[in-house]
PDB file of N, CA, C and O in Angstrom, chain B, residues numbered from 101:
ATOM      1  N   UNK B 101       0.837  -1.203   0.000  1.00  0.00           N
ATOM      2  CA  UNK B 101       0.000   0.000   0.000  1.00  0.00           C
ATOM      3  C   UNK B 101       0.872   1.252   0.000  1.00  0.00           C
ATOM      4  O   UNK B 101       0.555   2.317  -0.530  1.00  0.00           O
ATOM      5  N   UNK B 102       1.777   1.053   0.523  1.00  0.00           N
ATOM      6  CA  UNK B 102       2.978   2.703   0.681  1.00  0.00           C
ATOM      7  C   UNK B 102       3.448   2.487  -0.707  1.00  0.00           C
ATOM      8  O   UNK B 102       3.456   3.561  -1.308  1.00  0.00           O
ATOM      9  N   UNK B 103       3.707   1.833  -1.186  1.00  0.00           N
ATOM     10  CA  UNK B 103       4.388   1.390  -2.721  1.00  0.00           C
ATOM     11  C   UNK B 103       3.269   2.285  -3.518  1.00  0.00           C
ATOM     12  O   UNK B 103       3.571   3.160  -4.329  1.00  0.00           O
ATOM     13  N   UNK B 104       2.643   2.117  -3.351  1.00  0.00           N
ATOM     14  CA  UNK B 104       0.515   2.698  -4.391  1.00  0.00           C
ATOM     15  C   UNK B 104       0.818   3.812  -3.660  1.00  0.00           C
ATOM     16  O   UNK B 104       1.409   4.751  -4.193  1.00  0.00           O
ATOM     17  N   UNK B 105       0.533   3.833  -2.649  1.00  0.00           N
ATOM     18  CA  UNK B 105       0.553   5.580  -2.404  1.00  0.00           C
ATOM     19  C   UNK B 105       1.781   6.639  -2.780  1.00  0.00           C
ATOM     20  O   UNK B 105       1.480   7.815  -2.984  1.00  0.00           O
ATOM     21  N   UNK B 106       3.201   6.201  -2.870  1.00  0.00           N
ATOM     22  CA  UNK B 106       4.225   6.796  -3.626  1.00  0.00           C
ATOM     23  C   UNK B 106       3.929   7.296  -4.914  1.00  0.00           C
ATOM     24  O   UNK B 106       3.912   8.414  -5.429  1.00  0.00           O
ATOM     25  N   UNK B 107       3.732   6.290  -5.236  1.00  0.00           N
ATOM     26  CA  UNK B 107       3.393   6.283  -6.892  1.00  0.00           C
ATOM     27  C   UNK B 107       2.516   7.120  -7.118  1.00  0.00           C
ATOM     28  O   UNK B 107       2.877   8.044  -7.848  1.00  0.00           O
ATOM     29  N   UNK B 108       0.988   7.149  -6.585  1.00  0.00           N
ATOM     30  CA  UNK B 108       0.444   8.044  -6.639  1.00  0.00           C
ATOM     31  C   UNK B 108       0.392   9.613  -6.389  1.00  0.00           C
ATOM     32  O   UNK B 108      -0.139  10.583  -6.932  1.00  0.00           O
ATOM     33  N   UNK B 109       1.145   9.391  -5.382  1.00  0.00           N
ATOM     34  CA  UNK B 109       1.805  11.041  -5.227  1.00  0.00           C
ATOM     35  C   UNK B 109       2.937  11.331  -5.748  1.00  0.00           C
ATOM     36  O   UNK B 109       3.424  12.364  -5.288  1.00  0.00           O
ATOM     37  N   UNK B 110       3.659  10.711  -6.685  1.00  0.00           N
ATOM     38  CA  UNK B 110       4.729  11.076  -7.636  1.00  0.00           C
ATOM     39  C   UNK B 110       3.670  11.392  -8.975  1.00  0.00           C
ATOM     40  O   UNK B 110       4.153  12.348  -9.582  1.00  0.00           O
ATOM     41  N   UNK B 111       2.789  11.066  -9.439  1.00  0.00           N
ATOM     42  CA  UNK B 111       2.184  11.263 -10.452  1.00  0.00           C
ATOM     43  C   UNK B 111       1.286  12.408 -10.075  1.00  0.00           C
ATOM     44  O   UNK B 111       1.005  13.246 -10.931  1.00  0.00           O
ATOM     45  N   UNK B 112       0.823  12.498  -8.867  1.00  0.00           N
ATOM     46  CA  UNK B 112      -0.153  14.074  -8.725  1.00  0.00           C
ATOM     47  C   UNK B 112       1.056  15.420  -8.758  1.00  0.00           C
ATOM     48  O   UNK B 112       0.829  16.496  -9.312  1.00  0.00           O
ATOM     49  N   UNK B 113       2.273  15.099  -8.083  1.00  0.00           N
ATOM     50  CA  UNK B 113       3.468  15.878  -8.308  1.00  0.00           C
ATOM     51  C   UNK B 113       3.744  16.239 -10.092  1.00  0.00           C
ATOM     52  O   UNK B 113       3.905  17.417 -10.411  1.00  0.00           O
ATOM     53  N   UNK B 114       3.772  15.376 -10.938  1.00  0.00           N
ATOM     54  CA  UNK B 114       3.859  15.396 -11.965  1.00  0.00           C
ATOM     55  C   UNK B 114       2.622  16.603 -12.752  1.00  0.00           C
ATOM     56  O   UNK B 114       2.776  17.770 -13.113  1.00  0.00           O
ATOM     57  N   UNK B 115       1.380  15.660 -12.791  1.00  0.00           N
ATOM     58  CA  UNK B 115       0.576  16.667 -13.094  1.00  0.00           C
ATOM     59  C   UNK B 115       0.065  18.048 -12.609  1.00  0.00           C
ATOM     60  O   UNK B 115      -0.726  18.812 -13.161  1.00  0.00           O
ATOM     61  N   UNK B 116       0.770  18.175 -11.352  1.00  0.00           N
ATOM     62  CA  UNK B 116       0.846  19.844 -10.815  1.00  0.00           C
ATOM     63  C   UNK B 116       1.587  20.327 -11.855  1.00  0.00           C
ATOM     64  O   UNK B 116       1.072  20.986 -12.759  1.00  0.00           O
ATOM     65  N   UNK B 117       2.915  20.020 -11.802  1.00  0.00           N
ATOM     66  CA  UNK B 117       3.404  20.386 -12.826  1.00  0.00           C
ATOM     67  C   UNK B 117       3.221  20.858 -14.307  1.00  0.00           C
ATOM     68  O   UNK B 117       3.540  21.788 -15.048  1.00  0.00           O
ATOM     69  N   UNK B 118       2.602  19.812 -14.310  1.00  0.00           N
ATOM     70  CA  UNK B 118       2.478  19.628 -16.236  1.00  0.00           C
ATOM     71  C   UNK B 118       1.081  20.809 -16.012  1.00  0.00           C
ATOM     72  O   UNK B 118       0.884  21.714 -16.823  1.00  0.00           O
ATOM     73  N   UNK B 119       0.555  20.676 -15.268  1.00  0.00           N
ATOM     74  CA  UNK B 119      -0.773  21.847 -15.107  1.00  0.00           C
ATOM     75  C   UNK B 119      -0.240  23.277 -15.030  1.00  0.00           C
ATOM     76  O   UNK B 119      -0.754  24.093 -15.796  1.00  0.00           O
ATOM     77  N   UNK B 120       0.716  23.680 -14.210  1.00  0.00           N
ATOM     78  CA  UNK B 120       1.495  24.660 -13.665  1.00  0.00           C
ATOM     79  C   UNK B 120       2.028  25.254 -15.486  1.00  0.00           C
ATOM     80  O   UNK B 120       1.720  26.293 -16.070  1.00  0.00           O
ATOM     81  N   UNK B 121       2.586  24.510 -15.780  1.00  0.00           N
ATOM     82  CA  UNK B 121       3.280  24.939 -17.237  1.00  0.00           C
ATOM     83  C   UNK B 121       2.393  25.492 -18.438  1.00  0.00           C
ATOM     84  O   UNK B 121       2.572  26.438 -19.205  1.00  0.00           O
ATOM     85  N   UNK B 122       0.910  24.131 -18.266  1.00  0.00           N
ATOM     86  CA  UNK B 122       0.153  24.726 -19.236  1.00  0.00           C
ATOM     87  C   UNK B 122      -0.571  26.337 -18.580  1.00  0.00           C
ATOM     88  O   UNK B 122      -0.647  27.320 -19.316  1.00  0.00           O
ATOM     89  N   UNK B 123      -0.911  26.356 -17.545  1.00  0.00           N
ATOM     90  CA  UNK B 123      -1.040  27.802 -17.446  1.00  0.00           C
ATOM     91  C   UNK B 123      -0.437  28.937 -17.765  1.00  0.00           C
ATOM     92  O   UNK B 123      -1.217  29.847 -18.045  1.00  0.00           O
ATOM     93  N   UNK B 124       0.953  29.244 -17.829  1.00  0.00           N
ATOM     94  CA  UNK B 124       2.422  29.666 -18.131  1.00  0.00           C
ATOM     95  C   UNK B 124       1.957  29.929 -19.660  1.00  0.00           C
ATOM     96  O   UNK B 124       1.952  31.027 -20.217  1.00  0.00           O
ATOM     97  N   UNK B 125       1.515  28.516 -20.296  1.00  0.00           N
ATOM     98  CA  UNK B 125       1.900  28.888 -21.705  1.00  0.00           C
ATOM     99  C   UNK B 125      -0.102  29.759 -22.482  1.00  0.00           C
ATOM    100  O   UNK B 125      -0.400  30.551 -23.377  1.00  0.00           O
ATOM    101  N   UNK B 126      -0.757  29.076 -21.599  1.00  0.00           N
ATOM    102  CA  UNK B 126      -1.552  30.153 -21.497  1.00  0.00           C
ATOM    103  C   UNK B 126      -1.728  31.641 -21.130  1.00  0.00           C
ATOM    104  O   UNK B 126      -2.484  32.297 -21.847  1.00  0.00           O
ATOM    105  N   UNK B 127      -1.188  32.173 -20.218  1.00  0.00           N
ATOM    106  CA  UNK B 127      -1.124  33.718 -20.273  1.00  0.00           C
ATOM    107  C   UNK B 127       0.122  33.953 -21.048  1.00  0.00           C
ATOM    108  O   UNK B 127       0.373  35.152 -20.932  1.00  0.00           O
ATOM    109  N   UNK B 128       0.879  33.463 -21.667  1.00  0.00           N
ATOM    110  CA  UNK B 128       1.613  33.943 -23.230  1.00  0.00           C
ATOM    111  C   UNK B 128       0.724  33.987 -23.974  1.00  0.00           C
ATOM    112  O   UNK B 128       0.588  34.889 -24.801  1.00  0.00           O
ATOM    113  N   UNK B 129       0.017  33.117 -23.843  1.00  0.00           N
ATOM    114  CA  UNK B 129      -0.671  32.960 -25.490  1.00  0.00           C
ATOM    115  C   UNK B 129      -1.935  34.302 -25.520  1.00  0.00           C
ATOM    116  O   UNK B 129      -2.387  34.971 -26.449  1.00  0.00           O
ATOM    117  N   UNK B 130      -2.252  34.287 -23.810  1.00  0.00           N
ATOM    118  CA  UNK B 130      -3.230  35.326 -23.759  1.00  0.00           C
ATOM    119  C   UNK B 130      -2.534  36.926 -24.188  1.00  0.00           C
ATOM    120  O   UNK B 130      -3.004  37.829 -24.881  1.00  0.00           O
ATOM    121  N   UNK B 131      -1.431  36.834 -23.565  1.00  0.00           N
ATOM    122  CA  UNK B 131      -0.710  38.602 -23.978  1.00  0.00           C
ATOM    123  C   UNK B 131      -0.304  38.938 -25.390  1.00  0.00           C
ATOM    124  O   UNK B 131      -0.230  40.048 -25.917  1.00  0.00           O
ATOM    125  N   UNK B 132      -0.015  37.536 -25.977  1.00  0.00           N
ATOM    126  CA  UNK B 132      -0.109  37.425 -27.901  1.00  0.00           C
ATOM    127  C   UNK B 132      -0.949  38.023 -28.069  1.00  0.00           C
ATOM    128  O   UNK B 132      -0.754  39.198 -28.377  1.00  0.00           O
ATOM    129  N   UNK B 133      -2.180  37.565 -27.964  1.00  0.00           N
ATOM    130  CA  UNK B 133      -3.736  37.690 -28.100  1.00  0.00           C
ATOM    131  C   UNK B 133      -3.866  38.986 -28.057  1.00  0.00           C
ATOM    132  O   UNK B 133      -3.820  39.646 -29.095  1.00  0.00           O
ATOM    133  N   UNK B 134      -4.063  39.594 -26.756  1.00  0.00           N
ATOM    134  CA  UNK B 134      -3.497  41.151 -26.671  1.00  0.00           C
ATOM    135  C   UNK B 134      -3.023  41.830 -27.585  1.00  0.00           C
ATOM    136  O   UNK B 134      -3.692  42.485 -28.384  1.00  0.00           O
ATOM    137  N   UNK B 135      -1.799  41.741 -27.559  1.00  0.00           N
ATOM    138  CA  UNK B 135      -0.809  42.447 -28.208  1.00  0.00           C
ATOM    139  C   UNK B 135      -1.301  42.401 -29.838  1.00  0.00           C
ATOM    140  O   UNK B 135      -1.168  43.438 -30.488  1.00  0.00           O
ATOM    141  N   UNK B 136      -1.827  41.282 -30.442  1.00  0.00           N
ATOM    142  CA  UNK B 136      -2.096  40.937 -32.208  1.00  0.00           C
ATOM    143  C   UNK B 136      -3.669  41.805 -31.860  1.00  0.00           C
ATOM    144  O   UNK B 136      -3.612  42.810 -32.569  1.00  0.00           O
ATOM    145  N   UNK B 137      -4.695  41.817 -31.261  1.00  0.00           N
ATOM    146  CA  UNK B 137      -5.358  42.617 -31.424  1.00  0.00           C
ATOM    147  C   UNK B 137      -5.413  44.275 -30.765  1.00  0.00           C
ATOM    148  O   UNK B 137      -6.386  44.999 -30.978  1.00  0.00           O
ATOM    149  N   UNK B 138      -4.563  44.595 -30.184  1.00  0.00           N
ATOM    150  CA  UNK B 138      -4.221  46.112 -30.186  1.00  0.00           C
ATOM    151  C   UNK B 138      -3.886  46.668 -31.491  1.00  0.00           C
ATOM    152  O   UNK B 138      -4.439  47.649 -31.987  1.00  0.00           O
ATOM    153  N   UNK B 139      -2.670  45.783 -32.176  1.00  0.00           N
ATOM    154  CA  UNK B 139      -2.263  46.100 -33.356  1.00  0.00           C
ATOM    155  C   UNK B 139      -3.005  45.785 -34.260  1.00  0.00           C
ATOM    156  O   UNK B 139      -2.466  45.848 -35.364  1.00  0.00           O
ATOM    157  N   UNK B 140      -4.429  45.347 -34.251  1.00  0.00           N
ATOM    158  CA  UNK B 140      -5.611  44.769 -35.620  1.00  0.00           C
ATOM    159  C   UNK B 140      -6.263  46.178 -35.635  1.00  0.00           C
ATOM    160  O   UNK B 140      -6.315  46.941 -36.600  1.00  0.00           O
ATOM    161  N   UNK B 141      -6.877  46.431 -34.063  1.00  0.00           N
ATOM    162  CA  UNK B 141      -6.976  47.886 -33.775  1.00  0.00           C
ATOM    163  C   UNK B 141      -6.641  48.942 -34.520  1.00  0.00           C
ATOM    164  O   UNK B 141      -7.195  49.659 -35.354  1.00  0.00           O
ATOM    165  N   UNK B 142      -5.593  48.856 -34.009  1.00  0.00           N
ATOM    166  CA  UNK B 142      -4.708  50.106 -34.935  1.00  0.00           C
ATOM    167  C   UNK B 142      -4.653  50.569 -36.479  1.00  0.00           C
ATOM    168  O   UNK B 142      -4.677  51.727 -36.895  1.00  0.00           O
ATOM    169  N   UNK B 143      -4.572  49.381 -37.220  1.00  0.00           N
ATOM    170  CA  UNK B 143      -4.549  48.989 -38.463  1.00  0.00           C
ATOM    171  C   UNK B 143      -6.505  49.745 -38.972  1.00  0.00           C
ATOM    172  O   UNK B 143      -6.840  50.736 -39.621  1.00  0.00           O
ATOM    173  N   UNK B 144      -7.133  48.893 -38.421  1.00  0.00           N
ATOM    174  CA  UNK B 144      -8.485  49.407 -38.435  1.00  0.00           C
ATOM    175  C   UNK B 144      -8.726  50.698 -38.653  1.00  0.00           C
ATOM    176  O   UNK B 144      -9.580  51.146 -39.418  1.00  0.00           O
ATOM    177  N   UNK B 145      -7.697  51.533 -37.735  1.00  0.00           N
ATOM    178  CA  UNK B 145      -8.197  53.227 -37.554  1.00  0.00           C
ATOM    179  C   UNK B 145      -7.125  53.979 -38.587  1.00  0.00           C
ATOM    180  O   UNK B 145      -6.854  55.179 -38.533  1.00  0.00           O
ATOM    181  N   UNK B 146      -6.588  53.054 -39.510  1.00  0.00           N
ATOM    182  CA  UNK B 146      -5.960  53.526 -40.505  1.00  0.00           C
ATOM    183  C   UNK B 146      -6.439  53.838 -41.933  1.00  0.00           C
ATOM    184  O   UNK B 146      -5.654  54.300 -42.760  1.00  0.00           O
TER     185      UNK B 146
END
């Protein structure tokens, strides 16, 4: 049972992780987002 429970908390460790990162690469992708429509904006009022 300690063997199963290691394991299992090496893999919830893992997916914090892997969760932690995809958020990361989400607010990049969100300030892209941003940033490509400020400048669509702009273009617009041209």
């Amino acid at each position: 049972l300690g063997e199963m429970d290691a394991k299992l908390l090496q893999k919830i460790e893992e997916l914090t992780l892997y969760t932690i990162q995809q958020q990361k690469q989400i607010e990049v992708l969100l300030e892209q987002n941003k940033k490509q429509q400020e400048e669509i904006d702009q273009l617009k009022k041209q």
